[in-house]
N, CA, C and O atoms as a Maestro MAE file, in Angstrom:
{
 s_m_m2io_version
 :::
 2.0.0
}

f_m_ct {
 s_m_title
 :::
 protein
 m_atom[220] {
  # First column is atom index #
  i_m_mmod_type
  r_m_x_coord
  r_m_y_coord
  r_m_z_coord
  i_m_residue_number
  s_m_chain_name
  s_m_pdb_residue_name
  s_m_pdb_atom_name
  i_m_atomic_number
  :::
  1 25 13.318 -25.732 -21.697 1 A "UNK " " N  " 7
  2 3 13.706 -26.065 -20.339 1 A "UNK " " CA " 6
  3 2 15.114 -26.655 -20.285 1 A "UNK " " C  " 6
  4 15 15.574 -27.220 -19.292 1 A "UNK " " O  " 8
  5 25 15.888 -26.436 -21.678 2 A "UNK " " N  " 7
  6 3 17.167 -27.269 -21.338 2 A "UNK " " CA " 6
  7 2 18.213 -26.315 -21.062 2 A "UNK " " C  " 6
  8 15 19.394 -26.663 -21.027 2 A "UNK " " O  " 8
  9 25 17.853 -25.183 -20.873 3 A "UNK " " N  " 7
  10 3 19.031 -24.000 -20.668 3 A "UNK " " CA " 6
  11 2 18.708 -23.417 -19.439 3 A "UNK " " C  " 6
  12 15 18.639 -22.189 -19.384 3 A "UNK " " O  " 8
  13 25 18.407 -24.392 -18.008 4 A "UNK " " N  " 7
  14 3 17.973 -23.650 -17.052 4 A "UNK " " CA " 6
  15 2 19.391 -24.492 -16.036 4 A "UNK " " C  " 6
  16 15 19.770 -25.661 -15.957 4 A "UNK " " O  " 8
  17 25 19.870 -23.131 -15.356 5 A "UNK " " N  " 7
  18 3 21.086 -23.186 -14.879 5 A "UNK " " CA " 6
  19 2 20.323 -23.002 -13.125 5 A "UNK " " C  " 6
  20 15 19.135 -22.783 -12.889 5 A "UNK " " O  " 8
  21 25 21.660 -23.211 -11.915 6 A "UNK " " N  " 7
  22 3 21.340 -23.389 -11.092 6 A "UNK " " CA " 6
  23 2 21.712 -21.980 -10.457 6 A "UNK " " C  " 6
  24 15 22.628 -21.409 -11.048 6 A "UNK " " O  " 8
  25 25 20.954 -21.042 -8.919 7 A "UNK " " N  " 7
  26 3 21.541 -19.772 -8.888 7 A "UNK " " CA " 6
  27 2 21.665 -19.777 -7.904 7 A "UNK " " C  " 6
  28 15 20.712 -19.886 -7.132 7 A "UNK " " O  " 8
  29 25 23.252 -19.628 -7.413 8 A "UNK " " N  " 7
  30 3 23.794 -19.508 -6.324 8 A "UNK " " CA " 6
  31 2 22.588 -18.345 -5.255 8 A "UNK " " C  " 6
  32 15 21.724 -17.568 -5.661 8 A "UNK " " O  " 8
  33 25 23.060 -18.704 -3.691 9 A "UNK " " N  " 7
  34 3 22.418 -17.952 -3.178 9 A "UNK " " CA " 6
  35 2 22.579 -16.651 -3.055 9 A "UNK " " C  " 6
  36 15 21.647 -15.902 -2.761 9 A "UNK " " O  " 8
  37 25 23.921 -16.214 -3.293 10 A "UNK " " N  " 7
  38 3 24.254 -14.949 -3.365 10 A "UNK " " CA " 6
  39 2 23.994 -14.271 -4.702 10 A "UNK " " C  " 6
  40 15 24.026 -13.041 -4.751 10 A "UNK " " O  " 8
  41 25 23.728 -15.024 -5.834 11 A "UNK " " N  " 7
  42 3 22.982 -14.591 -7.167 11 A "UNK " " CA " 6
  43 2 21.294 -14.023 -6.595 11 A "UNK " " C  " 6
  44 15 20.875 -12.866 -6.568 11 A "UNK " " O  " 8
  45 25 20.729 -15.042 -6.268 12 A "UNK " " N  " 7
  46 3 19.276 -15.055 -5.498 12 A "UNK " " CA " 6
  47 2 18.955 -13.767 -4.719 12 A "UNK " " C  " 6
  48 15 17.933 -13.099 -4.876 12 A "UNK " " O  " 8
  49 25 19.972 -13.498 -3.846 13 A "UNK " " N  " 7
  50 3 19.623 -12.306 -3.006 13 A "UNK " " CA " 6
  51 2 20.017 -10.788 -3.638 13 A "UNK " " C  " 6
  52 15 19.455 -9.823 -3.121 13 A "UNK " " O  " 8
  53 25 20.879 -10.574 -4.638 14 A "UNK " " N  " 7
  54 3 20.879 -9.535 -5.500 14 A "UNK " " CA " 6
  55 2 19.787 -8.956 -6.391 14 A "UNK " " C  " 6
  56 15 19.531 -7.807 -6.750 14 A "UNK " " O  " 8
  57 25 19.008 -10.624 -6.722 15 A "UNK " " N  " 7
  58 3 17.582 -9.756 -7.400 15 A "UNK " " CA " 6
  59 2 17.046 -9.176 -6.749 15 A "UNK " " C  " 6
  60 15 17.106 -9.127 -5.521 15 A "UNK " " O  " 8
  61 25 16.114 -8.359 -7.803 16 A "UNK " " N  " 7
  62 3 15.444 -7.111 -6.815 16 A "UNK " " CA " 6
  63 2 14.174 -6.947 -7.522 16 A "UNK " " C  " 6
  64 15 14.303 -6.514 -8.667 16 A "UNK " " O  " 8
  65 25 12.999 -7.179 -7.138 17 A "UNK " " N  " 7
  66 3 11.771 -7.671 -6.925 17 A "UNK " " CA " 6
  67 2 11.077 -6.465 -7.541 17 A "UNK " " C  " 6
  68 15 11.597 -5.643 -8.295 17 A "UNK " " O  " 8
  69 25 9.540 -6.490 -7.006 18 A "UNK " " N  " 7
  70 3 8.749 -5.303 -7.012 18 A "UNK " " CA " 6
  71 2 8.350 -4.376 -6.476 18 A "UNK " " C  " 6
  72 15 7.739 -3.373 -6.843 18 A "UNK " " O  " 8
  73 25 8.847 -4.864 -5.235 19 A "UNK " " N  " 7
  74 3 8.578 -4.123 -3.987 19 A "UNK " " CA " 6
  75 2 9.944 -2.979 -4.164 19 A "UNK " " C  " 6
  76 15 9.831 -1.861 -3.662 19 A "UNK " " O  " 8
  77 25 11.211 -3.368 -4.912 20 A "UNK " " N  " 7
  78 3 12.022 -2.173 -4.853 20 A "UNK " " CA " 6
  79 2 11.825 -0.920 -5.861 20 A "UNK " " C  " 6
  80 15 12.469 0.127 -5.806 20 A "UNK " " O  " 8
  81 25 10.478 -1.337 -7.091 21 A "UNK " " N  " 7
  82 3 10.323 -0.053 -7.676 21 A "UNK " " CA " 6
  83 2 9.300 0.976 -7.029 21 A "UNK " " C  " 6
  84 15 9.114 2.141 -7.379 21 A "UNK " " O  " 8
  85 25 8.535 0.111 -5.764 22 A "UNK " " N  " 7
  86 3 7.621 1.267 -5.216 22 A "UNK " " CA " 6
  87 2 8.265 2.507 -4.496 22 A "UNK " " C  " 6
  88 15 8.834 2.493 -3.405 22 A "UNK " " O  " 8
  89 25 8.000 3.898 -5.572 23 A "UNK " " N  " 7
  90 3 7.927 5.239 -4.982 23 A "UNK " " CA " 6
  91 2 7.722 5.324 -3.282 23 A "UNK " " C  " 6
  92 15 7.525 4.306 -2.618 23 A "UNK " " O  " 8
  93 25 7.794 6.635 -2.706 24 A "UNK " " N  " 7
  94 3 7.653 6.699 -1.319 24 A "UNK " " CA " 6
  95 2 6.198 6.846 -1.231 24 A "UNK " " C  " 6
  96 15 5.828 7.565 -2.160 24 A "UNK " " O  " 8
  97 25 5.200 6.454 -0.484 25 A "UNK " " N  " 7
  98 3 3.362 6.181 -0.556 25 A "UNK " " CA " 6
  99 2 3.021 7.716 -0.729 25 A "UNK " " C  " 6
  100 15 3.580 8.552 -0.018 25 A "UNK " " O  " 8
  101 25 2.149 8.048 -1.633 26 A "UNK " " N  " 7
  102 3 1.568 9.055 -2.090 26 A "UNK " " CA " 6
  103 2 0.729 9.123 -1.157 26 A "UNK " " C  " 6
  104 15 0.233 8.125 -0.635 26 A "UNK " " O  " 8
  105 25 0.439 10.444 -0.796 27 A "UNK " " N  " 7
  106 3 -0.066 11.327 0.605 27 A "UNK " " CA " 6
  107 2 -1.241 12.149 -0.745 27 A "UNK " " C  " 6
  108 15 -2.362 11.704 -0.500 27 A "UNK " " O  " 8
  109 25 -1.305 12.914 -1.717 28 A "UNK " " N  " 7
  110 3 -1.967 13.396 -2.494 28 A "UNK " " CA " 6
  111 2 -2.272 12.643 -4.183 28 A "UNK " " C  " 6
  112 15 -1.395 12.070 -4.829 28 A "UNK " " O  " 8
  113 25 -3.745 12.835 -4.645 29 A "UNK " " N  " 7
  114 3 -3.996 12.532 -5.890 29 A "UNK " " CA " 6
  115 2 -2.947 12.650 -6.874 29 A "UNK " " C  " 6
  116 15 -2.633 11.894 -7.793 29 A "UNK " " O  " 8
  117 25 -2.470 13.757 -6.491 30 A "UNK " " N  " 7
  118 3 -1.517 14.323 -7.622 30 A "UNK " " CA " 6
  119 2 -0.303 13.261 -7.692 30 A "UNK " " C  " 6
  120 15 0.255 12.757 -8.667 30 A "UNK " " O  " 8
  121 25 -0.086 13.093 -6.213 31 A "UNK " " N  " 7
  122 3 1.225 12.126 -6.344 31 A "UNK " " CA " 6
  123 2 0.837 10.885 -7.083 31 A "UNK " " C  " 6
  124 15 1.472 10.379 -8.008 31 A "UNK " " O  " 8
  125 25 -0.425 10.403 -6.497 32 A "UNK " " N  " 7
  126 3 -1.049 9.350 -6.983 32 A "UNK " " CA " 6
  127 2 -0.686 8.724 -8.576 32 A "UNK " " C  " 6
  128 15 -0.091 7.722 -8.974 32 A "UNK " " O  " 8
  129 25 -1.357 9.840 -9.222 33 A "UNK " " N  " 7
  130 3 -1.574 9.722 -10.734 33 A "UNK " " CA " 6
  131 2 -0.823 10.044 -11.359 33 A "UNK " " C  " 6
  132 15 -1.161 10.117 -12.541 33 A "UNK " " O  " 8
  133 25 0.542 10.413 -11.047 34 A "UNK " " N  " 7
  134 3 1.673 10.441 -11.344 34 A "UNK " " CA " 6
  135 2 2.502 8.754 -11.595 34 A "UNK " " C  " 6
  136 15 3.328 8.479 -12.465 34 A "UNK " " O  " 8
  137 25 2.089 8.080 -10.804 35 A "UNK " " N  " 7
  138 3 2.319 6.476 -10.676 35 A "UNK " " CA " 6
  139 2 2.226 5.158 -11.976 35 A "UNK " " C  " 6
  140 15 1.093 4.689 -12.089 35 A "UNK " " O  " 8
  141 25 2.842 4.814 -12.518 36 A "UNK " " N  " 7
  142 3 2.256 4.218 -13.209 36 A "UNK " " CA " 6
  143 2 1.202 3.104 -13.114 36 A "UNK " " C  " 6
  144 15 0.926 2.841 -11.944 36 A "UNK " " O  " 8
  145 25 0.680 2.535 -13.833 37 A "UNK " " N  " 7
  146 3 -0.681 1.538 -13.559 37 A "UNK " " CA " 6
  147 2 -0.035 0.479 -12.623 37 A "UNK " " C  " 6
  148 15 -0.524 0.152 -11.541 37 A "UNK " " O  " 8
  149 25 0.776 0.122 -12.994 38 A "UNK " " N  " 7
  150 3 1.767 -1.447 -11.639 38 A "UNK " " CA " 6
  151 2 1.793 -0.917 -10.976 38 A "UNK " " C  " 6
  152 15 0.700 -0.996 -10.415 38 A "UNK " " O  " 8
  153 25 2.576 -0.067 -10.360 39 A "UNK " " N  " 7
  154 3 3.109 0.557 -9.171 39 A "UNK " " CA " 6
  155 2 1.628 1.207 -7.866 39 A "UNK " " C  " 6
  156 15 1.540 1.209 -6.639 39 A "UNK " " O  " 8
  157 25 0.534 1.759 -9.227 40 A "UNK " " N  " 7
  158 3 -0.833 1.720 -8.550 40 A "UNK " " CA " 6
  159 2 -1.660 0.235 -7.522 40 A "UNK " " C  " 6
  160 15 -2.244 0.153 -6.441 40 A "UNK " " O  " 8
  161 25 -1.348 -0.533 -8.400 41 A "UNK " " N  " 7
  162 3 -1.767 -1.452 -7.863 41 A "UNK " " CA " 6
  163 2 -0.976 -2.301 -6.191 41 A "UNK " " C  " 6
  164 15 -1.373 -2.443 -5.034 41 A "UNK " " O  " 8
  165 25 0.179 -2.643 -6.898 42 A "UNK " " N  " 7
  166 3 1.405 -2.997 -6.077 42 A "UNK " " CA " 6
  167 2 1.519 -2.271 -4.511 42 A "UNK " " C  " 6
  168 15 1.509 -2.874 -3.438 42 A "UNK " " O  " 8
  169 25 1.646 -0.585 -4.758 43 A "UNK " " N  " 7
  170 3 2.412 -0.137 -3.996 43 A "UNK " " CA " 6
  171 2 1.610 0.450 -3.334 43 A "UNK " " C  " 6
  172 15 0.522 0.802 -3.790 43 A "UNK " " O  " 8
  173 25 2.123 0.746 -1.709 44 A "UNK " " N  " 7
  174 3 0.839 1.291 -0.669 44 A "UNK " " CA " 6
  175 2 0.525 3.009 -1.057 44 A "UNK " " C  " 6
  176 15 1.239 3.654 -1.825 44 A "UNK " " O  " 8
  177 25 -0.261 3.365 -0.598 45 A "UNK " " N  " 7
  178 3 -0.347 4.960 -0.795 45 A "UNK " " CA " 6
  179 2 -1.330 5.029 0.433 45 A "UNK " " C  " 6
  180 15 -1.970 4.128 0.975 45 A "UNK " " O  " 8
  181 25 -1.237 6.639 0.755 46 A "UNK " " N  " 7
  182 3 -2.008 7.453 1.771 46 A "UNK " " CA " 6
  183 2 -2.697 8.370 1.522 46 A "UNK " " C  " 6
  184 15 -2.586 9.356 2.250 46 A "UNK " " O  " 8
  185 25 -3.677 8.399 0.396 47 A "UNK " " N  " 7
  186 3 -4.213 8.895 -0.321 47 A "UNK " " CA " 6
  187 2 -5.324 9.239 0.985 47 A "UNK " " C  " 6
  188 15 -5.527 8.246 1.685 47 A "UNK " " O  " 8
  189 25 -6.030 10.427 1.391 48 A "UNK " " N  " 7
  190 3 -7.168 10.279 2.472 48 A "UNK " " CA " 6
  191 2 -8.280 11.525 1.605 48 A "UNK " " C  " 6
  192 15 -9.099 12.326 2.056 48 A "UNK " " O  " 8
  193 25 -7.948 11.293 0.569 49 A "UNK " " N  " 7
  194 3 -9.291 12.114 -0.052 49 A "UNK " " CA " 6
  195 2 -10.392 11.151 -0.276 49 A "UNK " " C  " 6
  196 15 -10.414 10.058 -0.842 49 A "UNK " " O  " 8
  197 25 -11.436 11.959 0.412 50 A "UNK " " N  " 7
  198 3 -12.647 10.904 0.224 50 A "UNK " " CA " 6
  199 2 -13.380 10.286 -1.149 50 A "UNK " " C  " 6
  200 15 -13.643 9.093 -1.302 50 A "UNK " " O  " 8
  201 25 -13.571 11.030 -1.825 51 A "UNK " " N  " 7
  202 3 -13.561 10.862 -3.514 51 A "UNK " " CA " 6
  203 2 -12.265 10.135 -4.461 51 A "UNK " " C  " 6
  204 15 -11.158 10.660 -4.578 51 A "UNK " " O  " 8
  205 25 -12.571 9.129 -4.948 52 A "UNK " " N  " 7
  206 3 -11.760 8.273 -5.496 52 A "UNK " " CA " 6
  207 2 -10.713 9.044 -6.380 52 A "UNK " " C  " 6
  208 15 -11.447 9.819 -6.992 52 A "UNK " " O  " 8
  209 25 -9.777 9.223 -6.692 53 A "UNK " " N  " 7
  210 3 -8.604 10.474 -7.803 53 A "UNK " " CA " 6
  211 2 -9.235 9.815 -9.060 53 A "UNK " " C  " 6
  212 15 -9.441 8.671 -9.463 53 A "UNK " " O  " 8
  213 25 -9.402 10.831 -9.399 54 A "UNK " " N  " 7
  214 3 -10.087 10.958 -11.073 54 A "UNK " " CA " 6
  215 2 -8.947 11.097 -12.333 54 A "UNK " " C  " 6
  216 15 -8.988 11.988 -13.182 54 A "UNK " " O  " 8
  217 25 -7.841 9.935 -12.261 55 A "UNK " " N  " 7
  218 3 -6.854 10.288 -13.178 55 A "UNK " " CA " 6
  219 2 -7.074 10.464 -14.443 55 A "UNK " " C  " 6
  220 15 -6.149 10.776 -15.193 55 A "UNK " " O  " 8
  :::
 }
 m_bond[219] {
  # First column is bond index #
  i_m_from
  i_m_to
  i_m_order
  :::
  1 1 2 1
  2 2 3 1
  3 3 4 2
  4 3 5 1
  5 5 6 1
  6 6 7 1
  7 7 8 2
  8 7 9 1
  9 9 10 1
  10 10 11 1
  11 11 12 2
  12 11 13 1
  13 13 14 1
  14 14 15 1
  15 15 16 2
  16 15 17 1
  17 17 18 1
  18 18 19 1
  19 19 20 2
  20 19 21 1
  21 21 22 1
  22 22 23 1
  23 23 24 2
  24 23 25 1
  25 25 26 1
  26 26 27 1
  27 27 28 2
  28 27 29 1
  29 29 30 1
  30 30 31 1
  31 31 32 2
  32 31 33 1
  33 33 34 1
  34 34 35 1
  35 35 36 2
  36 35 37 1
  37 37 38 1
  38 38 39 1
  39 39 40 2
  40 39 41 1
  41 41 42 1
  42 42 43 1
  43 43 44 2
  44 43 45 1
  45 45 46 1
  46 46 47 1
  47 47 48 2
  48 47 49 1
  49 49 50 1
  50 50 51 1
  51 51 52 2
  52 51 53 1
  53 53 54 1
  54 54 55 1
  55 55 56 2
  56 55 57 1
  57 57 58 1
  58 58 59 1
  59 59 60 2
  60 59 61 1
  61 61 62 1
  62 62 63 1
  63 63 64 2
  64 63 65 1
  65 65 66 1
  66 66 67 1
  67 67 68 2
  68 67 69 1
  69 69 70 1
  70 70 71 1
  71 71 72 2
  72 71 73 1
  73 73 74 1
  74 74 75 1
  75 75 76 2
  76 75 77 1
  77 77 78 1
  78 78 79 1
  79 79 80 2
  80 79 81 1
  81 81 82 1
  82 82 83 1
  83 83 84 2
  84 83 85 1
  85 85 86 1
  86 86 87 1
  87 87 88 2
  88 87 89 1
  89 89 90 1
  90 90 91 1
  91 91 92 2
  92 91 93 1
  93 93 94 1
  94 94 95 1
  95 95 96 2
  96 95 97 1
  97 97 98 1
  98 98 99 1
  99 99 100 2
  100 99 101 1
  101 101 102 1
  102 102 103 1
  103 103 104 2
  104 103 105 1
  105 105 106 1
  106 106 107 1
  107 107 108 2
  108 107 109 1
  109 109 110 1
  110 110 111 1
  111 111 112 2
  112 111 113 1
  113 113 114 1
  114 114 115 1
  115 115 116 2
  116 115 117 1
  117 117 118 1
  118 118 119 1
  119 119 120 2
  120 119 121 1
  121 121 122 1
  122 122 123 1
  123 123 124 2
  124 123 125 1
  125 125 126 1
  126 126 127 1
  127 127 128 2
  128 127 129 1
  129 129 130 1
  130 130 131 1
  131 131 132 2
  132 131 133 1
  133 133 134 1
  134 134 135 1
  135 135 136 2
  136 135 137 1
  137 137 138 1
  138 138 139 1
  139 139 140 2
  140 139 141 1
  141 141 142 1
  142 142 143 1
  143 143 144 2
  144 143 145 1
  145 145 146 1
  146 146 147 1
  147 147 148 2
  148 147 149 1
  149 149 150 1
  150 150 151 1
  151 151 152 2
  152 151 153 1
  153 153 154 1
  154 154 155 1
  155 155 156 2
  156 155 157 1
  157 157 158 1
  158 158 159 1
  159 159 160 2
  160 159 161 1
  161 161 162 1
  162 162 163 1
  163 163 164 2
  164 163 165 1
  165 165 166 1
  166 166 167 1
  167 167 168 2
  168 167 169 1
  169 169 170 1
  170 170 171 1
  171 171 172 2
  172 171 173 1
  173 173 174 1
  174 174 175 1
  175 175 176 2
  176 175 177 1
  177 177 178 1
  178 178 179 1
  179 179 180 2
  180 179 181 1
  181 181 182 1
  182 182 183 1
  183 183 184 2
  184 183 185 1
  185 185 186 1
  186 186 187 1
  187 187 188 2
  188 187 189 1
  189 189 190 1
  190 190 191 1
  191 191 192 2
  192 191 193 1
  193 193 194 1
  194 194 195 1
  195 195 196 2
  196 195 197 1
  197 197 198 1
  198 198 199 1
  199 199 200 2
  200 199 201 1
  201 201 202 1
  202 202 203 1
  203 203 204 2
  204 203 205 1
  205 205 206 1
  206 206 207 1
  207 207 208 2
  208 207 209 1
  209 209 210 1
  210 210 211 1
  211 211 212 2
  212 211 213 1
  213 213 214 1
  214 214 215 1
  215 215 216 2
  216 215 217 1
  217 217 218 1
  218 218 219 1
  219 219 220 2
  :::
 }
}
């Protein structure tokens, strides 16, 4: 804890979170499972197949 520096606000607002690696929301399985496991969880999708995607 002795190498913790202070971060300007304009440092602060350049990071870029998790929300900026989510893909555009998958409409099909295929797009789906293409996703990696984070981004599954994290990111919205429009998946409307009634049966869960069987990746």
């Amino acid at each position: 804890m002795k190498n913790l520096r202070k971060i300007s606000k304009k440092q602060l607002k350049s990071i870029e979170g998790g929300a900026a690696a989510c893909p555009p929301p998958a409409t099909t399985c295929g797009e789906w499972c293409s996703w990696t496991a984070q981004q599954r969880l994290r990111c919205p999708n429009m998946v409307m197949d009634p049966d869960p995607c069987g990746c």
